[in-house]
Structure formats: C-alpha cells, structure tokens
C-alpha positions as CSV (number, residue, x, y, z in Angstrom):
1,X,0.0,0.0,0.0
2,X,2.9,2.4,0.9
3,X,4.1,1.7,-2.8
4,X,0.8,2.3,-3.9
5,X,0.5,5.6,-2.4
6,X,4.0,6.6,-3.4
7,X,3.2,5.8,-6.9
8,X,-0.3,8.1,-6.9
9,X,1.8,10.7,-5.0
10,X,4.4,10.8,-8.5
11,X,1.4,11.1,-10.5
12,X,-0.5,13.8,-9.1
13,X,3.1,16.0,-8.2
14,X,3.6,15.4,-11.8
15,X,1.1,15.2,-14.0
16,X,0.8,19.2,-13.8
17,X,4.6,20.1,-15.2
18,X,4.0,16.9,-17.7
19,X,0.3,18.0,-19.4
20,X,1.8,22.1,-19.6
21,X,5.2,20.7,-20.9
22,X,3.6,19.1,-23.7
23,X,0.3,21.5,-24.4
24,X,3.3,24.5,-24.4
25,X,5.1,22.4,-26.7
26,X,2.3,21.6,-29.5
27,X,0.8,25.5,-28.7
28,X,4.4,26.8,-30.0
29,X,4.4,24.9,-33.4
30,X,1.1,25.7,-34.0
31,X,1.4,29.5,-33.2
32,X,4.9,29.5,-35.0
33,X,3.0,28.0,-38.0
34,X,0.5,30.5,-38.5
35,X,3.5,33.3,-37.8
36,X,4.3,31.7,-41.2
37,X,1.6,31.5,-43.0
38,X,0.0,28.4,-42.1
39,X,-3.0,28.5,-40.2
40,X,-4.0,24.8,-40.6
41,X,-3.4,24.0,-36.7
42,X,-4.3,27.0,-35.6
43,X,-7.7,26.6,-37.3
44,X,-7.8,22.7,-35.7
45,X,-7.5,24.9,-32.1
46,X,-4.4,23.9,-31.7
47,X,-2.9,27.0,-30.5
48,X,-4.0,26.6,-26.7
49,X,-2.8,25.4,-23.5
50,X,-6.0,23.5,-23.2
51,X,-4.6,19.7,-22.5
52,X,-8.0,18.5,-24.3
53,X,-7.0,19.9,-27.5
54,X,-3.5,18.4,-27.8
55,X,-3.5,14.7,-25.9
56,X,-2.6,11.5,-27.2
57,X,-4.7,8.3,-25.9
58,X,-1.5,6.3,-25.5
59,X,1.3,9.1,-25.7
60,X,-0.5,11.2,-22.7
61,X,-2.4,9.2,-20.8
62,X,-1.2,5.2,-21.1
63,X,2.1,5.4,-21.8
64,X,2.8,8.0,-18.9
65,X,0.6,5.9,-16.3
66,X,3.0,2.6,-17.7
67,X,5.9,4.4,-16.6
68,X,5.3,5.8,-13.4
69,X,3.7,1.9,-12.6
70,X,7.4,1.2,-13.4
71,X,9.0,3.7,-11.6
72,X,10.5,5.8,-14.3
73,X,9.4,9.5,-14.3
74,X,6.1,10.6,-16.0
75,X,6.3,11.1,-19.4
76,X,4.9,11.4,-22.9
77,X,3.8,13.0,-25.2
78,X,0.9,14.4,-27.0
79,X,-0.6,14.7,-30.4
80,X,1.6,16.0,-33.2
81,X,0.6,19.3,-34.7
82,X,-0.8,19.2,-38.5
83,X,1.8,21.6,-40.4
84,X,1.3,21.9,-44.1
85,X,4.6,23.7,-45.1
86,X,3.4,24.7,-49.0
87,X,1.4,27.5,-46.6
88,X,4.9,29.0,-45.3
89,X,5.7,32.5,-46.8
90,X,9.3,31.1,-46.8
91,X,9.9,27.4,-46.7
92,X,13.2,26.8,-45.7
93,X,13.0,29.1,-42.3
94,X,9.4,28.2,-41.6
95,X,10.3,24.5,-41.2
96,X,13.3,25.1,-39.4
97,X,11.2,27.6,-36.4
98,X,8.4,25.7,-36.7
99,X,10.4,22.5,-36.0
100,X,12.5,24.5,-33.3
101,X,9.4,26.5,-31.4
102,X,8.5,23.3,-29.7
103,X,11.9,22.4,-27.7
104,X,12.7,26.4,-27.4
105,X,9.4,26.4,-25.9
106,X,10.0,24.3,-23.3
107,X,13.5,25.5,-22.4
108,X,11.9,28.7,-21.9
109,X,9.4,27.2,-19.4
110,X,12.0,25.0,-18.1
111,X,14.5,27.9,-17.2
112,X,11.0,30.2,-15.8
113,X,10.1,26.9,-13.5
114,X,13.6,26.9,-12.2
115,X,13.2,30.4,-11.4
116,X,9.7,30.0,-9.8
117,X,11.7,27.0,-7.8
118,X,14.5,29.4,-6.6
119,X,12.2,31.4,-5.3
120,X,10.3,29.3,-3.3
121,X,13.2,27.6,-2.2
122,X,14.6,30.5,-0.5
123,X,11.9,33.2,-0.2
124,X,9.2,30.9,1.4
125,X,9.4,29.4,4.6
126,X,9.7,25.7,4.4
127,X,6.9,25.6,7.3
128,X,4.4,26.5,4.6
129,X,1.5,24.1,4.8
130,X,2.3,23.4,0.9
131,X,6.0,23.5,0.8
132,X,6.9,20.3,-0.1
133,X,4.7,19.5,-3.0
134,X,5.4,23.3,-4.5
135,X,9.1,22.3,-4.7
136,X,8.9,18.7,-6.0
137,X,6.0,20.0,-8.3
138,X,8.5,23.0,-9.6
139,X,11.2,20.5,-9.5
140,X,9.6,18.0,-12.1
141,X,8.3,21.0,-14.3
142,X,12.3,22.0,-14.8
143,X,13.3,18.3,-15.3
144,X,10.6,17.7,-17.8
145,X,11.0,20.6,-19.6
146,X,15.0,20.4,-20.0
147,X,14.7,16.6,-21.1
148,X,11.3,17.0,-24.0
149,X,13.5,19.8,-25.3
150,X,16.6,17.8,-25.9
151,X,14.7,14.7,-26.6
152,X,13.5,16.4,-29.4
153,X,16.5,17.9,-30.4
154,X,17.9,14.5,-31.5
155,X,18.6,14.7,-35.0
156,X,16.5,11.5,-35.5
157,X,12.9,11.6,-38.0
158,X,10.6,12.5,-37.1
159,X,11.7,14.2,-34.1
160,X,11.7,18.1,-34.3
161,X,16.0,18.2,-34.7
162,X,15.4,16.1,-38.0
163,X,13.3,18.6,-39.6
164,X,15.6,21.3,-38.7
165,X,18.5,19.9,-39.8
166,X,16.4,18.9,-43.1
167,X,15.4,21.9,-43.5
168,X,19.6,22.7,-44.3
169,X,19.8,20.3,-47.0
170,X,18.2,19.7,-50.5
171,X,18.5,16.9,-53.2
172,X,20.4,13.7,-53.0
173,X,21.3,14.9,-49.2
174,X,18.2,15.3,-48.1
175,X,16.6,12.3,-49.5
176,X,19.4,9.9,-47.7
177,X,18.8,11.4,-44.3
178,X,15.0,11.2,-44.2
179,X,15.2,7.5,-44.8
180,X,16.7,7.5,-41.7
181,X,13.1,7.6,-40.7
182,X,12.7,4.3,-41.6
183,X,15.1,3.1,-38.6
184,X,14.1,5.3,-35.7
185,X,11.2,2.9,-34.6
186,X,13.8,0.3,-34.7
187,X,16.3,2.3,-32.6
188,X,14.0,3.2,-30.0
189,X,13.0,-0.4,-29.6
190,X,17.1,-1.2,-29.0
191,X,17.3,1.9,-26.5
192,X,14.6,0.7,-24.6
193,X,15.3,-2.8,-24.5
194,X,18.7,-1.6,-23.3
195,X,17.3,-0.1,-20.7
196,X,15.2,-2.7,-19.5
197,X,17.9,-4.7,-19.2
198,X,19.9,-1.9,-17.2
199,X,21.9,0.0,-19.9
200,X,20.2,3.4,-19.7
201,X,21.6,4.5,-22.9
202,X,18.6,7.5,-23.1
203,X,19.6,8.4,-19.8
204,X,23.7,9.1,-21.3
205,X,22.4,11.1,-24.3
206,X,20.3,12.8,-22.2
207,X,22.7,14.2,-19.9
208,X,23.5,17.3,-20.8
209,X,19.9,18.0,-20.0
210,X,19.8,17.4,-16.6
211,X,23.0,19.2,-16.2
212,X,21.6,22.2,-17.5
213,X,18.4,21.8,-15.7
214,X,20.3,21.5,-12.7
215,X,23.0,24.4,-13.5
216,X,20.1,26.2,-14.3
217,X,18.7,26.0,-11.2
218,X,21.4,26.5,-9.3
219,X,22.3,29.8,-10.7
220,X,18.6,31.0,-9.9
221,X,19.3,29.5,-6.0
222,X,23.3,31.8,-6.2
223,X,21.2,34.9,-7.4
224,X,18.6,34.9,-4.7
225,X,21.4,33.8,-1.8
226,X,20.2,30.6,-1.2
C-alpha cells in the first residue's frame, strides 16, 4: 500500500509540469506555423494550452501511467501538430522555427520553473502548509521541460531536430537522411530494451539536459542567496 501511495503521490506531483510541458510544446508549433503562414493548426485549435485539444490516448495518458507503474518519471507526449509547409511564406525558415518552437518552448518554461523554484526555495518558509509539494511540483516541471526539449532535439525523423537539420539540406542529401526515418522505430526499440535490461543508454544522451536543468537551477538559487 505504501508503494501504492507513493506511486499516486508521483502522478499527481507530476502530471501538472507533464500536461503544460507538452500542451506549451504543440501550442508553439502551432502559433509558430500561422506566424508563417500556415494557419491549418491554428484553425484545428491547436494554439491553446488546453490539454483537451492536444493529448494522445496512449502518448499522454497510457504510456505516462506505464511508466510511473514502473517507476521511471512521468512522461509522454501528446498529439503531433498538422503543419502543411506549402502555406509558409518562406519554406526553408518556416520548417526550421516551426520545428524548433517546440523544444525552445519548453526551455523557456524549463528555465521560468527553475526560477519560480528558486524562489520558493529561499523566499518561502519551508513551514508552509504546501512546501513540499510546490518544490517537488517546480522540481519536475524544470526536469521535464530540459529533457522533451533535448529529446526532441535528437537529430532522428521525425523528431523536431530532423526537420531542422532537413530543412539545411536539399537533393540527394536530403533524401538519404529522411530514410533514416525508416530506422528510428527500430532504434528506440534497441534503447529501450537496453534499458530494461539496465543499460540506460537514453539516460547518457540525455545528460546534458539534466545538467543544465540543474546548473540552471542553481544559478537562480546563487542569485537569490540561497
């Protein structure tokens, strides 16, 4: 029962960092896409924080419960945002922001939660009735922030880094690199097996986001003395 309880204490300290992570995320491309012309997600109501609009059966609500069952950290994600990129005004940039508004996004919100958590952390008295859950809440909210913004940053299709690095090349070039989409599936099969069986290889190439999440957070705590 203790377990149990520990588990549904995750979720719920969670599940509010996770569900704006990812509705911040989708809002950006969609807003980003209309910025350039294309208003086919915007006109889907896409461009709203309203977690309704934007989740995924499995990606926000299965898959998320599966892993905090297993005891890895909520996470997920949500429904991808329609982009039709013949409606940019410019083609080349539009797919690159577009692509990129979604993990800038959440490094913004990342770095404003760390902030927010700094503040708390030295500015409110840790006898506050709702100390405790404020600071693990804030603390998820930069963790998941820093790590869907560099996950998607892997250069892999169709994660958001592919497209902007596609969006660089043309011909022959670009043709070999997006049938590299035809492997990711099979790649993140390997990396989670691996991890199954102990070898967090996601949790190497993911480092450098929980170092900055962390250095991050640590500057914020040096600035306000704590």
């Amino acid at each position: 029962m203790n377990d149990l309880n520990g588990i549904l204490f995750n979720i719920a300290s969670s599940v509010p960092g996770f569900l704006l992570a990812i509705c911040v995320h989708e809002a950006a491309h969609a807003w980003v896409a209309n910025r350039f012309g294309d208003p086919t997600a915007k006109d889907l109501g896409r461009v709203t924080l309203n977690p309704a609009a934007h989740y995924d059966l499995f990606g926000t609500i299965l898959f998320p419960l599966i892993a905090a069952f297993a005891n890895f950290a909520v996470i997920g994600w949500a429904k991808p945002v329609p982009i039709d990129p013949r409606n940019f005004k410019k083609l080349r940039p539009g797919i690159f922001w577009v692509s990129f508004a979604g993990p800038l996004s959440n490094l913004i919100l990342g770095t404003l939660s760390a902030l927010v958590l700094a503040l708390v952390a030295v500015k409110v008295s840790s006898t506050w009735e709702y100390y405790e859950i404020a600071i693990r809440m804030l603390r998820f909210s930069v963790f998941i922030n820093f790590i869907l913004a560099f996950f998607n940053l892997i250069p892999l299709p169709p994660l958001d880094g592919s497209k902007m690095v596609s969006s660089f090349l043309r011909g022959p070039a670009l043709y070999k690199y997006e049938q590299l989409a035809r492997y990711t599936p099979v790649i993140f099969i390997m990396i989670m097996a691996l991890s199954f069986m102990g070898i967090h290889t996601i949790g190497y190439l993911l480092l450098p986001a929980q170092y900055l999440a962390n250095a991050t957070v640590f500057s914020f705590l040096a600035l306000f003395g704590g």
